[in-house]
Backbone as a chain_set.jsonl record, in Angstrom:
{"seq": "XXXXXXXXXXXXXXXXXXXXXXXXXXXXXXXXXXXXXXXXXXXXXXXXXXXXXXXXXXXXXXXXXXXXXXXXXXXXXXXXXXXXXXXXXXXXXXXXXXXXXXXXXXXXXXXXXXXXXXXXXXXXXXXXXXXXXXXXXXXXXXXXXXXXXXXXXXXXXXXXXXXXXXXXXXXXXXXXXXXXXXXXXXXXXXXXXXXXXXXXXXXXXXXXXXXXXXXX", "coords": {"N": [[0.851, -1.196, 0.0], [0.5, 2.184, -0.994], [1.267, 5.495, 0.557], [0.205, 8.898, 0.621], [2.516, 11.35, 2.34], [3.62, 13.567, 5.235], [7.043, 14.351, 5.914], [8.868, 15.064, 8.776], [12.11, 16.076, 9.408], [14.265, 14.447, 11.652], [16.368, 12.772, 12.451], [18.972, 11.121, 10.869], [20.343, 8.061, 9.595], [23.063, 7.021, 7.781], [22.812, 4.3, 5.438], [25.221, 2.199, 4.025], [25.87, 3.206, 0.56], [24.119, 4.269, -0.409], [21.916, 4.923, 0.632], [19.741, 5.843, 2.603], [18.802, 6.128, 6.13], [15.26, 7.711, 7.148], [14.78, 9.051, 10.42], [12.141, 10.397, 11.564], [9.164, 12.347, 12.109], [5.728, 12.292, 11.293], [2.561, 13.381, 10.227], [0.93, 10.996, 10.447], [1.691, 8.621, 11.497], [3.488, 9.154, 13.745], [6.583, 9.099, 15.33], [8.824, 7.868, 12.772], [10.861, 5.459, 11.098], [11.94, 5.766, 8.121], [12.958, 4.133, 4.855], [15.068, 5.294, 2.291], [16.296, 6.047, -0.999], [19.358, 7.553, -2.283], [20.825, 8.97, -4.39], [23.756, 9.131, -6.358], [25.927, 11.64, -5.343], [23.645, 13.329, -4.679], [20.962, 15.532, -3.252], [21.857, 16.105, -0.363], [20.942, 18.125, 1.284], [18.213, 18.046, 1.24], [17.902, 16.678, 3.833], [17.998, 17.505, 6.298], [18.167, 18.412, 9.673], [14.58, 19.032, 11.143], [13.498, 19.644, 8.588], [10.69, 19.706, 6.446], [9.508, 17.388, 4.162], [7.368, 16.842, 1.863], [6.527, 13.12, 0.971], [6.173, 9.881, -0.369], [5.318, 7.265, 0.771], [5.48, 3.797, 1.112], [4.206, 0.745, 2.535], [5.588, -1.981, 4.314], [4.831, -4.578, 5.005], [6.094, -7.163, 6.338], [7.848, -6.006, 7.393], [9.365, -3.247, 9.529], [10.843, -1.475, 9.099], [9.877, 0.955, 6.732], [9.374, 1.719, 2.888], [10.551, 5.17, 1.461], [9.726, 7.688, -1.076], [10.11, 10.08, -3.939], [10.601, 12.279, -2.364], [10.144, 15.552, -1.503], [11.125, 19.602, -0.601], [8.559, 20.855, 1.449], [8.548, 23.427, 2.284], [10.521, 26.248, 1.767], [12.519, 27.035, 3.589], [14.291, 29.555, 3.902], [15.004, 31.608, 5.678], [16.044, 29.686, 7.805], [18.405, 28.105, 6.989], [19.937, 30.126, 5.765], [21.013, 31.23, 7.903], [23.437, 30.431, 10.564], [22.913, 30.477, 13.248], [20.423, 30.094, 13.81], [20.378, 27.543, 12.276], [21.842, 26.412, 13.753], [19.665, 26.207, 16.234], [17.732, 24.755, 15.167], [19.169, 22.096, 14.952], [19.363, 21.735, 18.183], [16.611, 21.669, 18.291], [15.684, 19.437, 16.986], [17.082, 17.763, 17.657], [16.469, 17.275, 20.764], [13.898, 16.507, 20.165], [14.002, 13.947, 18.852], [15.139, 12.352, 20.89], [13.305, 12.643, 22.868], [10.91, 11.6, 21.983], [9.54, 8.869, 21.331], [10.006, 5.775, 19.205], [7.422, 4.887, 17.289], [5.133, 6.245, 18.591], [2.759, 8.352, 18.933], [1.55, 11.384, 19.318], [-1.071, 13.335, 19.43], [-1.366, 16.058, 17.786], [1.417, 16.697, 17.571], [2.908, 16.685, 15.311], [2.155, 18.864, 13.939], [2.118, 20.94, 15.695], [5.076, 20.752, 15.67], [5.63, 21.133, 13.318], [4.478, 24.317, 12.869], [6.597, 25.047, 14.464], [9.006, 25.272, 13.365], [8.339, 26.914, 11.196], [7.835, 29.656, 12.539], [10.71, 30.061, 13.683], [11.983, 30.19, 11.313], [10.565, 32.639, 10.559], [11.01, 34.578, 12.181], [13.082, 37.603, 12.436], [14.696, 38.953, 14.369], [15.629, 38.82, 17.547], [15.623, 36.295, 18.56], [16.775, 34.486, 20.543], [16.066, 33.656, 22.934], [14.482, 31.534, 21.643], [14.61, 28.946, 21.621], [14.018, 28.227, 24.202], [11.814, 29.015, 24.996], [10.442, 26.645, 22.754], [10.773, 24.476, 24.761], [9.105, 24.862, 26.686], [6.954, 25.069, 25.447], [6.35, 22.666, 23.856], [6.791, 20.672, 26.173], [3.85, 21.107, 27.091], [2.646, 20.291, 24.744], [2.924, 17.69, 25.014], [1.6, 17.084, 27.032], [2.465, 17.765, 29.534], [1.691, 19.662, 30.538], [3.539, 22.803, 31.668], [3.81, 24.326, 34.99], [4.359, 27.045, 37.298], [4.596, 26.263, 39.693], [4.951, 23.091, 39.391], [7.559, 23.587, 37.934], [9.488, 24.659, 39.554], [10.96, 23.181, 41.744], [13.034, 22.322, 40.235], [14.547, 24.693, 39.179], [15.8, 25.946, 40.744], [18.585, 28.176, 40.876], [17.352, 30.339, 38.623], [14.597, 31.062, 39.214], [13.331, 33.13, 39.111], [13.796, 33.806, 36.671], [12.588, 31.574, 35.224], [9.791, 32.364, 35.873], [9.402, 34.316, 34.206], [9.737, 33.547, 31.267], [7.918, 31.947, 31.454], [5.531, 32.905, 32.036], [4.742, 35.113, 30.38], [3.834, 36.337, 27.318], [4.299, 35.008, 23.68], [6.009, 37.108, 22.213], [6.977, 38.77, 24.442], [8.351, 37.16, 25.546], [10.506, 36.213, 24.066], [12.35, 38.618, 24.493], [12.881, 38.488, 27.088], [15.578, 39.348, 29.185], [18.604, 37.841, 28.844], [21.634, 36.194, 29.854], [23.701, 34.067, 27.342], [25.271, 31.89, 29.387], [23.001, 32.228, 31.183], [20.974, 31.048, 29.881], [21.851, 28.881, 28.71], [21.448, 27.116, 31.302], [19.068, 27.723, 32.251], [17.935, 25.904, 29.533], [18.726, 23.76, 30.638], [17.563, 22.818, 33.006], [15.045, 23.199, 32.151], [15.356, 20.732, 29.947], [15.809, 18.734, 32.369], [13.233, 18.748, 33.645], [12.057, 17.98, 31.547], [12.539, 15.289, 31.159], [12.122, 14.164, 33.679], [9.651, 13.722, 33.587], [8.943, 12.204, 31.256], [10.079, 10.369, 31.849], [12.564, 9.172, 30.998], [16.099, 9.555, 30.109], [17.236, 12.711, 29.032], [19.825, 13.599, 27.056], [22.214, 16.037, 25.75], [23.368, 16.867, 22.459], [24.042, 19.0, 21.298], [23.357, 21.386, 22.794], [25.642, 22.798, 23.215], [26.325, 24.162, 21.547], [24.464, 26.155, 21.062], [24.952, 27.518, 23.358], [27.667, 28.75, 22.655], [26.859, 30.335, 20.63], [24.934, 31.875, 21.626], [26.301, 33.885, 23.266]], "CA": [[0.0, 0.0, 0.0], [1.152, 3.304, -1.07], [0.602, 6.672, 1.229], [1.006, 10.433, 0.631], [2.486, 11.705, 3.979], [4.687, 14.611, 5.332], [7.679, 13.903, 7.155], [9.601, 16.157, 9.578], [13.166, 15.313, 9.491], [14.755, 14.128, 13.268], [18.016, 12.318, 12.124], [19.223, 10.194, 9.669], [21.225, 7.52, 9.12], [23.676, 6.335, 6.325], [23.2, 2.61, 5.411], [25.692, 2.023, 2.734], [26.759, 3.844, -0.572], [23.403, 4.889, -1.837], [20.613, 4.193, 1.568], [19.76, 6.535, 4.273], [17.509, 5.859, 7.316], [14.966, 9.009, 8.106], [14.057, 9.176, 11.61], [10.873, 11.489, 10.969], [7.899, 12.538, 12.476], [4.908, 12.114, 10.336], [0.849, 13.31, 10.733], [-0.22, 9.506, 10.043], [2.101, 7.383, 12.145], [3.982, 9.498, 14.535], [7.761, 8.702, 14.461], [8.958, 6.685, 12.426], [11.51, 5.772, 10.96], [11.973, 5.043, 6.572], [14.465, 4.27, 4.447], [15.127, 6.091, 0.824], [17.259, 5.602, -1.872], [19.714, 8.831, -2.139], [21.641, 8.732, -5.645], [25.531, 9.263, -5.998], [26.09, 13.192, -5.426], [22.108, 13.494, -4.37], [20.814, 16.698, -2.603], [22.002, 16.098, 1.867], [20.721, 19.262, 2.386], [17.042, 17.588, 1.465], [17.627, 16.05, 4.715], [18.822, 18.553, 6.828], [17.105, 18.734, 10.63], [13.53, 19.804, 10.693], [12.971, 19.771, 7.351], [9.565, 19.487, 6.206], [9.362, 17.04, 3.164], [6.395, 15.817, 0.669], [6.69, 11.793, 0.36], [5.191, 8.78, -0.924], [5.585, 5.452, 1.501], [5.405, 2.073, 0.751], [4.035, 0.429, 3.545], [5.993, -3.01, 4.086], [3.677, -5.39, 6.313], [7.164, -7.957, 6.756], [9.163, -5.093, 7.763], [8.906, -2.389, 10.01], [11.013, -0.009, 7.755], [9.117, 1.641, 4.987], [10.272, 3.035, 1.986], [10.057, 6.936, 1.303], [10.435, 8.082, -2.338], [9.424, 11.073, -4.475], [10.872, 13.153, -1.715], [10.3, 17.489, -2.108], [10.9, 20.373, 0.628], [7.423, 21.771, 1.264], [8.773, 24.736, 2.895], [12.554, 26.269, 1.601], [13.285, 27.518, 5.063], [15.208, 30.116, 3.461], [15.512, 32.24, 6.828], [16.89, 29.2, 8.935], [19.612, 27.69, 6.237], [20.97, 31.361, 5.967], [21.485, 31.728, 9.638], [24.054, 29.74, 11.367], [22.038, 30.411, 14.594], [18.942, 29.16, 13.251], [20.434, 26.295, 12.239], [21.871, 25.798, 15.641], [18.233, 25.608, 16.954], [17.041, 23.452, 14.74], [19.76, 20.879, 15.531], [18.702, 21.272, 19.272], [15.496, 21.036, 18.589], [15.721, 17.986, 16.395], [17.363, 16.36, 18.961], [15.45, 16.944, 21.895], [12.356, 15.566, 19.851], [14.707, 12.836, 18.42], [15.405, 11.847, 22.443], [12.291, 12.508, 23.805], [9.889, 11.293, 21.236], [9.688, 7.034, 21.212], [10.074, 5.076, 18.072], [6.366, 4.417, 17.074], [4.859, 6.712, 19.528], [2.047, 9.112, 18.418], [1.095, 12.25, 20.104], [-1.856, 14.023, 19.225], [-0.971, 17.395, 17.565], [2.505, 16.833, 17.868], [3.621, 17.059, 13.563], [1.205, 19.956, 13.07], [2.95, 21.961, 16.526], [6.098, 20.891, 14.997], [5.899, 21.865, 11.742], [4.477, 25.583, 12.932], [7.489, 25.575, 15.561], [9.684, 25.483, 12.414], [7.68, 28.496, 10.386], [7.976, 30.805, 13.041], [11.728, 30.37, 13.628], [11.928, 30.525, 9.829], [10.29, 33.417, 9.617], [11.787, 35.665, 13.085], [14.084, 38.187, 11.702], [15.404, 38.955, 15.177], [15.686, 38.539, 19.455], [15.08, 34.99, 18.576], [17.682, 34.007, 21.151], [15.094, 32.613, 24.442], [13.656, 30.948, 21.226], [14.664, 27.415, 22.314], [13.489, 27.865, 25.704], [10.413, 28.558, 24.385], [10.192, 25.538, 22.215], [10.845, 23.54, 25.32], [7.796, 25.002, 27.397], [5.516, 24.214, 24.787], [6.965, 20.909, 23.578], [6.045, 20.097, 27.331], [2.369, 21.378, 27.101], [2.167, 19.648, 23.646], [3.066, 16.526, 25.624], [0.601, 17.119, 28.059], [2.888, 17.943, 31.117], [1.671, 21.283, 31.194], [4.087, 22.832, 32.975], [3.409, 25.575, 35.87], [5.766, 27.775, 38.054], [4.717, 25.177, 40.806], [5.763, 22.22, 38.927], [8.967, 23.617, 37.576], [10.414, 25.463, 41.362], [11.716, 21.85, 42.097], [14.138, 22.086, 39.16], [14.322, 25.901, 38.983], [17.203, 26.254, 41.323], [18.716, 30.162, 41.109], [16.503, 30.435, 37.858], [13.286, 31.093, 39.492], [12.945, 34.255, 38.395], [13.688, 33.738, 34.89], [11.486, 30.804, 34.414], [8.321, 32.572, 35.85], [9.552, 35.711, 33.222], [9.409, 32.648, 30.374], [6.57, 30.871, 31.442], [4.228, 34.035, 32.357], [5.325, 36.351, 29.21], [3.133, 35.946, 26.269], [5.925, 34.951, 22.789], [6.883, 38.1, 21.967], [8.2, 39.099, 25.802], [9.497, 35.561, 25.971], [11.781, 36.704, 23.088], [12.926, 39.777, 24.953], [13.234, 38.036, 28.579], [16.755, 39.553, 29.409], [19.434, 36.389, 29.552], [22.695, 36.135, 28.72], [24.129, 32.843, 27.239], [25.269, 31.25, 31.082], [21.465, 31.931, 31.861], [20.076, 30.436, 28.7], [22.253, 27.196, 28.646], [21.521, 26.742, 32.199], [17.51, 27.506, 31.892], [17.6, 25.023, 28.773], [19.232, 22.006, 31.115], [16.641, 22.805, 33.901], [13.905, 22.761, 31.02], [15.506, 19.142, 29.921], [15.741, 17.805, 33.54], [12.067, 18.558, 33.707], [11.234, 17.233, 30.226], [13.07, 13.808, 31.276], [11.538, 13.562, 35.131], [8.022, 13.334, 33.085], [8.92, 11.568, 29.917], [11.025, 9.124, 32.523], [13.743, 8.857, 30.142], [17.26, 10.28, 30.617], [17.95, 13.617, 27.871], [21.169, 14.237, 27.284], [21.356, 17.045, 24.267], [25.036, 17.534, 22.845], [23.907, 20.242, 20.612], [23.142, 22.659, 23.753], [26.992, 23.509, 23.867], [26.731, 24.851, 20.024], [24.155, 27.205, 21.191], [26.126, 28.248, 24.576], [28.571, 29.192, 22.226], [26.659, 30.72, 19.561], [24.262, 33.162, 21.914], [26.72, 34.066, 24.984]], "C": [[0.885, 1.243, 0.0], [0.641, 4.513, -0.268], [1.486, 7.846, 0.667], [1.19, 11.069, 1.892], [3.196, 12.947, 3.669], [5.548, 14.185, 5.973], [8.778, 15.118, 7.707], [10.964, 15.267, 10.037], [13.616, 15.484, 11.363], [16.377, 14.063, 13.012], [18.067, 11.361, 11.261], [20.614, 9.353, 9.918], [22.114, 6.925, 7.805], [23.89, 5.044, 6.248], [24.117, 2.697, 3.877], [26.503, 3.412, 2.01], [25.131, 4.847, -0.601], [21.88, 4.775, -0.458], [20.653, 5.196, 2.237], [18.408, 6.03, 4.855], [16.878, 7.314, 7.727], [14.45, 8.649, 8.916], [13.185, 10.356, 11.569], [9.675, 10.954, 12.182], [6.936, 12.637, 11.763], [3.056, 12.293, 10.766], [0.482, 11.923, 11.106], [0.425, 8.767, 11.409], [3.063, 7.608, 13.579], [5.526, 9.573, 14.457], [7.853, 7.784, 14.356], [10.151, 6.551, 11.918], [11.812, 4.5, 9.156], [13.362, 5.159, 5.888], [14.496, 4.583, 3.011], [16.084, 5.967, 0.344], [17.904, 7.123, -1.756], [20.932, 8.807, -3.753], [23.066, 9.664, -5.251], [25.594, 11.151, -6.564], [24.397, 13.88, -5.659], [21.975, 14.798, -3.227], [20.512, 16.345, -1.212], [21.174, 17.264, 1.992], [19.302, 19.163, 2.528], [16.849, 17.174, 2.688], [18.219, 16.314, 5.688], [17.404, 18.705, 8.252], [15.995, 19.69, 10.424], [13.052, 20.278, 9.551], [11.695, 19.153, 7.156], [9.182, 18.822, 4.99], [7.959, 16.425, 3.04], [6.688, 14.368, 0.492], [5.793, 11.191, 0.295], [6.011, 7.611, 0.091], [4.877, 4.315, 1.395], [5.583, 1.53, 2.15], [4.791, -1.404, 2.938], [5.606, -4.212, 5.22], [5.336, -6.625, 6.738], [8.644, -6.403, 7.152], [8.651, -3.3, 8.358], [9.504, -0.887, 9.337], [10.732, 0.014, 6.611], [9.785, 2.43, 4.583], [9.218, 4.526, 1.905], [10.555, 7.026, 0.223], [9.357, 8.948, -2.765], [9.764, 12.238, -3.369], [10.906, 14.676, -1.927], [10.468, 18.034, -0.553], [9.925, 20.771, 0.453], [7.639, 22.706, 1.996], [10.392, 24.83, 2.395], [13.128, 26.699, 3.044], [14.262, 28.59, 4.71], [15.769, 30.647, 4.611], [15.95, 31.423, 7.746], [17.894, 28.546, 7.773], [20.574, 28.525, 6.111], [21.182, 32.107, 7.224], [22.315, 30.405, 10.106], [23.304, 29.35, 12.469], [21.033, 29.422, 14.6], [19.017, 27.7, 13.118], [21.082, 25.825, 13.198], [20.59, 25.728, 16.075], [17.738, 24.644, 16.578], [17.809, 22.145, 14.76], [19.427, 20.372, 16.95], [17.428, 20.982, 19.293], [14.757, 19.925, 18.289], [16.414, 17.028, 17.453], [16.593, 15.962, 19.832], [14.354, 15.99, 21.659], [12.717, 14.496, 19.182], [14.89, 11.749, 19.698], [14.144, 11.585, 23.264], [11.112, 11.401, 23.375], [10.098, 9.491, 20.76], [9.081, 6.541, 19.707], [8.248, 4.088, 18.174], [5.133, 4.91, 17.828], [4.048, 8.267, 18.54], [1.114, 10.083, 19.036], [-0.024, 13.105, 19.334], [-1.509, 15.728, 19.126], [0.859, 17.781, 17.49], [3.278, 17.754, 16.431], [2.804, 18.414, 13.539], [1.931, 21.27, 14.115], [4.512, 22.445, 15.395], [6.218, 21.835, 13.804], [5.638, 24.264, 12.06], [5.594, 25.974, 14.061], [8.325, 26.49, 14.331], [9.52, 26.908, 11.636], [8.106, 29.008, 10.862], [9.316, 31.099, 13.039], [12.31, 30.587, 12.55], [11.707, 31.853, 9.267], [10.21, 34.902, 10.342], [12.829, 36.369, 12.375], [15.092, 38.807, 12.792], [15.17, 38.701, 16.628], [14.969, 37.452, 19.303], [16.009, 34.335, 19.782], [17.304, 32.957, 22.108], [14.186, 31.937, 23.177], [13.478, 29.041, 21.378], [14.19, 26.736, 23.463], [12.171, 27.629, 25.645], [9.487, 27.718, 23.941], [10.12, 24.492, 23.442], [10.138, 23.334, 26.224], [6.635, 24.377, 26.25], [5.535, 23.02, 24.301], [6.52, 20.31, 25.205], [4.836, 20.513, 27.189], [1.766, 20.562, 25.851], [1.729, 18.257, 24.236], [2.346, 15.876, 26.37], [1.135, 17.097, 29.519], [2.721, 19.08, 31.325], [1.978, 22.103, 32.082], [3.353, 24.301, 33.913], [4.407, 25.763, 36.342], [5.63, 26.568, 39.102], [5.724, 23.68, 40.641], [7.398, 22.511, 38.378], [10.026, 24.517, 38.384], [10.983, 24.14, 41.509], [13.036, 21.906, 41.352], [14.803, 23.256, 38.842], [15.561, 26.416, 39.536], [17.585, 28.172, 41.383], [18.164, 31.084, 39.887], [15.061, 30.49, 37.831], [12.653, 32.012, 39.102], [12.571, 34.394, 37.092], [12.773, 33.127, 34.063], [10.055, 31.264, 34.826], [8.997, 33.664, 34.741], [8.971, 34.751, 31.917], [7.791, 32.627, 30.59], [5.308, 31.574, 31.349], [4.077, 34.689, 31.194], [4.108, 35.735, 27.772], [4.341, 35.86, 24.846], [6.303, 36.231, 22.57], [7.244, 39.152, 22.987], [8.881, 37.816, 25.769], [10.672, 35.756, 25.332], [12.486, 37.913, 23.81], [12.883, 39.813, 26.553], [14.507, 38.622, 29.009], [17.489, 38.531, 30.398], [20.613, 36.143, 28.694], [23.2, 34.781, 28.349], [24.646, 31.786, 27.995], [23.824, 30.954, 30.839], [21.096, 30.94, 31.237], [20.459, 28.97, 28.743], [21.775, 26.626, 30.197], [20.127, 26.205, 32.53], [17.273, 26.134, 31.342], [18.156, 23.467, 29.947], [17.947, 22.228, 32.162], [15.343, 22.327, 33.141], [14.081, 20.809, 30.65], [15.249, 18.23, 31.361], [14.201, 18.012, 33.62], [11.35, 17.701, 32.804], [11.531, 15.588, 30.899], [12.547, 13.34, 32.59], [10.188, 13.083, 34.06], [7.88, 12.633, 32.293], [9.606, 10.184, 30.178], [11.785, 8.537, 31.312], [14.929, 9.741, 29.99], [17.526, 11.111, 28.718], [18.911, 14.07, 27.658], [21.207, 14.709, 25.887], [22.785, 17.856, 24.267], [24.756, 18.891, 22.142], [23.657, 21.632, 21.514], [24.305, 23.414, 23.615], [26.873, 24.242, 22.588], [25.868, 26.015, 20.58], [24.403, 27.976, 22.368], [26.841, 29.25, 24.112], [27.738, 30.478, 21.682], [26.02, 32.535, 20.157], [24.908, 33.607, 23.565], [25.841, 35.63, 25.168]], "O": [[1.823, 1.391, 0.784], [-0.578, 4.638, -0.38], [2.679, 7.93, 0.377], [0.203, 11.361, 2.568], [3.426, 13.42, 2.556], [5.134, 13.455, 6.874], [9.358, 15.912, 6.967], [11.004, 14.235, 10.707], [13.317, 16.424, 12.1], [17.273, 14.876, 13.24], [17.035, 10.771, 10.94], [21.679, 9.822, 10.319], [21.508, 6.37, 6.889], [24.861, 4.505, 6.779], [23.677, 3.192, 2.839], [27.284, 4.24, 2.48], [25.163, 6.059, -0.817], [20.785, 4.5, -0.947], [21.783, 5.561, 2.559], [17.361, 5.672, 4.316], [17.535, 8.09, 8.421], [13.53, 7.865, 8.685], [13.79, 11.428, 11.538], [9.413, 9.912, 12.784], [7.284, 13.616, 11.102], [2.434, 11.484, 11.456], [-0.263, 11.734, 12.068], [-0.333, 8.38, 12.298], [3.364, 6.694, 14.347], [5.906, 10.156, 13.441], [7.457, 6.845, 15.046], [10.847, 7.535, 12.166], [11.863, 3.279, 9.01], [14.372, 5.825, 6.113], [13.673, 3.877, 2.429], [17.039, 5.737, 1.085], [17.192, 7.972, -1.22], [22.068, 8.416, -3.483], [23.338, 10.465, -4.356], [25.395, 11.682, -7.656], [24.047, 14.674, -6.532], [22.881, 14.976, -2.412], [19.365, 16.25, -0.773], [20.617, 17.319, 3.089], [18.761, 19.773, 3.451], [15.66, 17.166, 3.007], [19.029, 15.502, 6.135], [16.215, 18.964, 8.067], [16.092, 20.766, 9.835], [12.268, 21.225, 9.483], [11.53, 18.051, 7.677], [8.372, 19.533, 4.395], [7.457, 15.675, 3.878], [7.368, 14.32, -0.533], [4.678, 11.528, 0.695], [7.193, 7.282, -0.007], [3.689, 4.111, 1.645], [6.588, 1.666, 2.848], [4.674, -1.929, 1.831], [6.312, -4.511, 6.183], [5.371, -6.706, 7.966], [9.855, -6.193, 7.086], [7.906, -2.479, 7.823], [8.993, 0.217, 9.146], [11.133, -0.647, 5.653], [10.471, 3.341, 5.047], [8.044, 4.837, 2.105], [11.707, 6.615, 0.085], [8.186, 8.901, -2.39], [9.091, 13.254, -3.54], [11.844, 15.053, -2.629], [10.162, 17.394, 0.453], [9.799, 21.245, -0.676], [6.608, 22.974, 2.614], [11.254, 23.959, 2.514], [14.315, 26.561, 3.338], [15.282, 28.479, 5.39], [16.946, 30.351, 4.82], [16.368, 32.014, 8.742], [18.773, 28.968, 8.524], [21.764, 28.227, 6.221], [21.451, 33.29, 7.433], [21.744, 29.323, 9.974], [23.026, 28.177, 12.719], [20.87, 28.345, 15.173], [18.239, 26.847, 13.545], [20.849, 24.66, 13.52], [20.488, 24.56, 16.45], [17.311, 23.723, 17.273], [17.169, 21.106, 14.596], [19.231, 19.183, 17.204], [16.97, 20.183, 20.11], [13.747, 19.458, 18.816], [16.209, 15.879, 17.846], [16.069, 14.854, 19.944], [13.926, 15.086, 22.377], [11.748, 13.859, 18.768], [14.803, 10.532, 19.54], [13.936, 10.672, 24.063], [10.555, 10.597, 24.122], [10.84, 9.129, 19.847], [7.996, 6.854, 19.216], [7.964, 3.082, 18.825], [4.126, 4.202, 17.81], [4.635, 8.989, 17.735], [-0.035, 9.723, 19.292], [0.491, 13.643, 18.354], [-1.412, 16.487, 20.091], [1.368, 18.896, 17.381], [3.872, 18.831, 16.389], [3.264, 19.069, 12.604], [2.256, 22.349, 13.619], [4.899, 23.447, 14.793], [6.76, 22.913, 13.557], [6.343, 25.174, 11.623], [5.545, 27.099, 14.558], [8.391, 27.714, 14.215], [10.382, 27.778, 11.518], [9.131, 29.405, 10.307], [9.599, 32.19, 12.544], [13.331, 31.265, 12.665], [12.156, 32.32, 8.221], [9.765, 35.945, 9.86], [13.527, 35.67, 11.641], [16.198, 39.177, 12.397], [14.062, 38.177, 16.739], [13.824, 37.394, 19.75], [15.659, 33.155, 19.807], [17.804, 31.84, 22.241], [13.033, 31.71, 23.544], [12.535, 28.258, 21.262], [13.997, 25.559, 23.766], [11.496, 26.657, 25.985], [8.296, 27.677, 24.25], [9.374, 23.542, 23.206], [10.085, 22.245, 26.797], [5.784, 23.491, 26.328], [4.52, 22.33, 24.403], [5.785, 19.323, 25.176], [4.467, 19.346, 27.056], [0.591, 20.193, 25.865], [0.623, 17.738, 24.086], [2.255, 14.66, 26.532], [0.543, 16.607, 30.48], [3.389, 19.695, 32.155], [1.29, 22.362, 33.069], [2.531, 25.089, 33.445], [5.397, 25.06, 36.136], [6.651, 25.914, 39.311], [6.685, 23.275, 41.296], [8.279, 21.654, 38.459], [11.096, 24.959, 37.966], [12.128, 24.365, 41.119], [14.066, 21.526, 41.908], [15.796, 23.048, 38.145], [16.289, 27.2, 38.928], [16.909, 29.09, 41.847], [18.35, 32.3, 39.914], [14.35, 30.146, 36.886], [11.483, 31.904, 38.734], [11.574, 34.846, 36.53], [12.27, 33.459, 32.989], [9.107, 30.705, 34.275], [8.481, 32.85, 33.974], [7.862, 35.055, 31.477], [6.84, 33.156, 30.016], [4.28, 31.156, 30.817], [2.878, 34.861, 30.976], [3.82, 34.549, 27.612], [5.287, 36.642, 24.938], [7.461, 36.309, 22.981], [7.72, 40.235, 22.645], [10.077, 37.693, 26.032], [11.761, 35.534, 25.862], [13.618, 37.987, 23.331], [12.855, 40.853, 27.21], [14.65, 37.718, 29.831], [17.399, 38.281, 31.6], [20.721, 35.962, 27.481], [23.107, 34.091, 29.364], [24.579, 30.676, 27.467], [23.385, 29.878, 30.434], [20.851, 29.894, 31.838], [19.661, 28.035, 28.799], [21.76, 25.395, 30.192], [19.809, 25.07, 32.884], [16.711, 25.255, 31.994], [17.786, 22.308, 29.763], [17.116, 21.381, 31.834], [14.714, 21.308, 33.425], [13.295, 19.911, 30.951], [14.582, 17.195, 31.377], [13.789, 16.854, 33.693], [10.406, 16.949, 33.042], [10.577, 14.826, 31.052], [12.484, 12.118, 32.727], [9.958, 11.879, 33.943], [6.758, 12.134, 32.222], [9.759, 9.241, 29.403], [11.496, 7.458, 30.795], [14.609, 10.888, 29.678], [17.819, 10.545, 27.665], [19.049, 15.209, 28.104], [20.577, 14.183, 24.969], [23.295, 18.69, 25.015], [25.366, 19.876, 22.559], [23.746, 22.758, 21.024], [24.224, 24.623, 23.831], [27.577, 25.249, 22.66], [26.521, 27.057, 20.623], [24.039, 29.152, 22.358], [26.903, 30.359, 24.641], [27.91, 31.568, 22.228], [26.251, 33.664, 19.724], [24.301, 33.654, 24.635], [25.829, 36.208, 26.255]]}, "num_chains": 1, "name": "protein.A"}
């Protein structure tokens, strides 16, 4: 059986010369994870975190990996490919939901959040900086751990301040929270240790140190 899906790139693997594995998020099935042919000097950057592709899958009832072919970007992302930054977020934020998010596991609203996480940071032109933190409050509310100042004082530590400024702020104060790159990397691990008490699974997220660097 053939399907028309979307898939939201996570990570990928390289089987071979000519194979990759996408780990994707998908409306229909949640993540999953397919495997596509990629021809010799074939377009990587198709498959570049958080990318939003058009495919066709071939469901394979003896095998839990399905093919993906006919692959397109349905969004160019022009404003996160020509940002370094940008594309530092979208590596953390492909991870996180690469870590958090269980192989076969289907959240209600999850691809359709996703995909408009992506737009917006796509389509910020600046003080996107607390935009990760952001992603990682509502990625918990998506989840359904809806967090509160109550629930997240346990984990909050000398960041109590900051995370009611986040959490209270409607997005465009959240973007203009005043935090310098210390705060922010420090926030974002407090944010993970919360995501991982609730999701009871240990997050460890190497891409945080790129954006340490990136927004001191």
């Amino acid at each position: 059986m053939v399907h028309r899906t979307r898939l939201i790139i996570l990570n990928t693997t390289k089987i071979g010369e000519r194979s990759l594995v996408l780990h994707a998020l998908s409306p229909d099935w949640g993540r999953r994870s397919f495997i596509t042919s990629v021809p010799k000097g074939g377009r990587m950057a198709l498959f570049q975190p958080l990318n939003v592709l058009d495919a066709e899958v071939v469901e394979n009832p003896r095998s839990d990996l399905w093919r993906a072919y006919g692959l397109s970007a349905v969004h160019p992302l022009a404003g996160i490919r020509t940002s370094a930054a940008k594309n530092a977020m979208t590596l953390f934020m492909s991870e996180v939901l690469w870590r958090i998010i269980r192989d076969g596991a289907r959240e209600e609203g999850l691809f359709e959040w996703c995909e408009r996480s992506v737009l917006t940071l796509d389509a910020l032109e600046g003080d996107y900086a607390n935009y990760h933190l952001r992603f990682l409050l509502e990625l918990a509310a998506t989840l359904g751990f809806s967090p509160s100042l109550e629930d997240l004082a346990p984990f909050a530590e000398t960041h109590l301040d900051d995370v009611r400024a986040l959490l209270q702020s409607d997005f465009g104060a959240c973007m203009l929270v005043p935090l310098n790159g210390e705060a922010r990397s420090e926030i974002a691990e407090i944010l993970l240790r919360y995501l991982s008490y609730h999701a009871e699974t240990r997050i460890e997220v190497r891409s945080l140190r790129v954006l340490r660097e990136l927004f001191r």
